[in-house]
N, C-alpha and C positions, 0 to 999 in steps of 0.2 A: 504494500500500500504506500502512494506517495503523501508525502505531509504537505503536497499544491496541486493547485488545479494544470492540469495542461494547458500548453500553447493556446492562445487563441486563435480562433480561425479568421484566414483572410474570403475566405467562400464557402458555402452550406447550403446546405440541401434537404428538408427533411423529411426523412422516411416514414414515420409513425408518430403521432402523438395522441395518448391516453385521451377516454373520451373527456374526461376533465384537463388535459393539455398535460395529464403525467401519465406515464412518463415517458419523455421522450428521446427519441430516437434519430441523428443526424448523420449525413454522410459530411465530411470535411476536407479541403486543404487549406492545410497550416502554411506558416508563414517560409516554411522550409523546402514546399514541395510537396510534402508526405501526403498521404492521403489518411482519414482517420475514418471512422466507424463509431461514433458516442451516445454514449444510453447515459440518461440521468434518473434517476428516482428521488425523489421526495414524499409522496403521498404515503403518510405511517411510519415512514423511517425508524423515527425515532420509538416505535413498540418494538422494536429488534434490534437494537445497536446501544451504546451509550446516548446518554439523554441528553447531548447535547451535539449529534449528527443531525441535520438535516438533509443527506442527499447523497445518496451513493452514483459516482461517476465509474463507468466500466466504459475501455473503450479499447480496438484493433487498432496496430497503425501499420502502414507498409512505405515502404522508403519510396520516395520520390524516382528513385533508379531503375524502380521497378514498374511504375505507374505504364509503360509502353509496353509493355508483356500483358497486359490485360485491357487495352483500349488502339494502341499501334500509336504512331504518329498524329497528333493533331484530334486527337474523341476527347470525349469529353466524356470525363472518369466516373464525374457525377451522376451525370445520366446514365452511362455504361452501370453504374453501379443500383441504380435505382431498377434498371430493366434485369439484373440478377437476381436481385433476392427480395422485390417488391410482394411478389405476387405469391399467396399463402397457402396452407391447406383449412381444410375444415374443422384441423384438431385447435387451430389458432385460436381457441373460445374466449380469451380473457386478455389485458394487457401483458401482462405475465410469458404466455404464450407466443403470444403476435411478436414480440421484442426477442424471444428467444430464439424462433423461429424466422426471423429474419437475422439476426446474430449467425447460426447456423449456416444458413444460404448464401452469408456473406464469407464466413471462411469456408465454405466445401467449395465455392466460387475461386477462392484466394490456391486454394487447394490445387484445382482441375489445371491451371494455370504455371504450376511448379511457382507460386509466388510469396515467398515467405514475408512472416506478418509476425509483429511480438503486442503481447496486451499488457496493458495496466487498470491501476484503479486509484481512485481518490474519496475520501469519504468525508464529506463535507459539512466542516464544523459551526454553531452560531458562532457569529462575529465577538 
């Protein structure tokens, strides 16, 4: 777990958000190039964690080096990434699901591609 939030993003995309706007789910590039994959949760947090988390951050990232092994020259990552792992099954029944399930579709995608990806996480505290 890191003790800061990640990079901000210079572009965003987003995939999923809960029917109350939790939690959601963004495709990213950062300021580096990289591409990211970011889930945040907030809604209850705090019945599961120390009482002073508000917001669990989980997210993929894959190197900028590699972004042309899964789009070629000139796509756009975003949307290449959006037409992979948008699209769900019917097991999808809850937020829970729908976010995990495209979590999934995003690395078996990362996977098919030979394109290696590292995760992190941040657990975010009151100010």
């Amino acid at each position: 777990m890191r003790r800061y939030e990640p990079a901000p993003a210079v572009r965003s995309l987003a995939l999923y958000r809960g029917a109350h706007g939790d939690p959601t789910l963004d495709v990213q590039l950062v300021g580096n190039g990289d591409l990211r994959l970011l889930s945040i949760q907030r809604d209850g947090v705090w019945m599961y964690s120390e009482i002073d988390t508000i917001g669990w951050w989980t997210w993929h990232t894959v190197s900028h080096a590699d972004l042309p092994r899964l789009v070629g020259d000139g796509g756009d990552v975003l949307e290449a990434v959006r037409a992979a792992v948008v699209a769900g099954g019917e097991d999808e029944t809850d937020d829970g699901k729908r976010v995990s399930g495209i979590t999934r579709r995003f690395v078996a995608w990362l996977d098919e591609h030979g394109v290696p990806w590292t995760q992190g996480s941040y657990d975010e505290h009151e100010p």
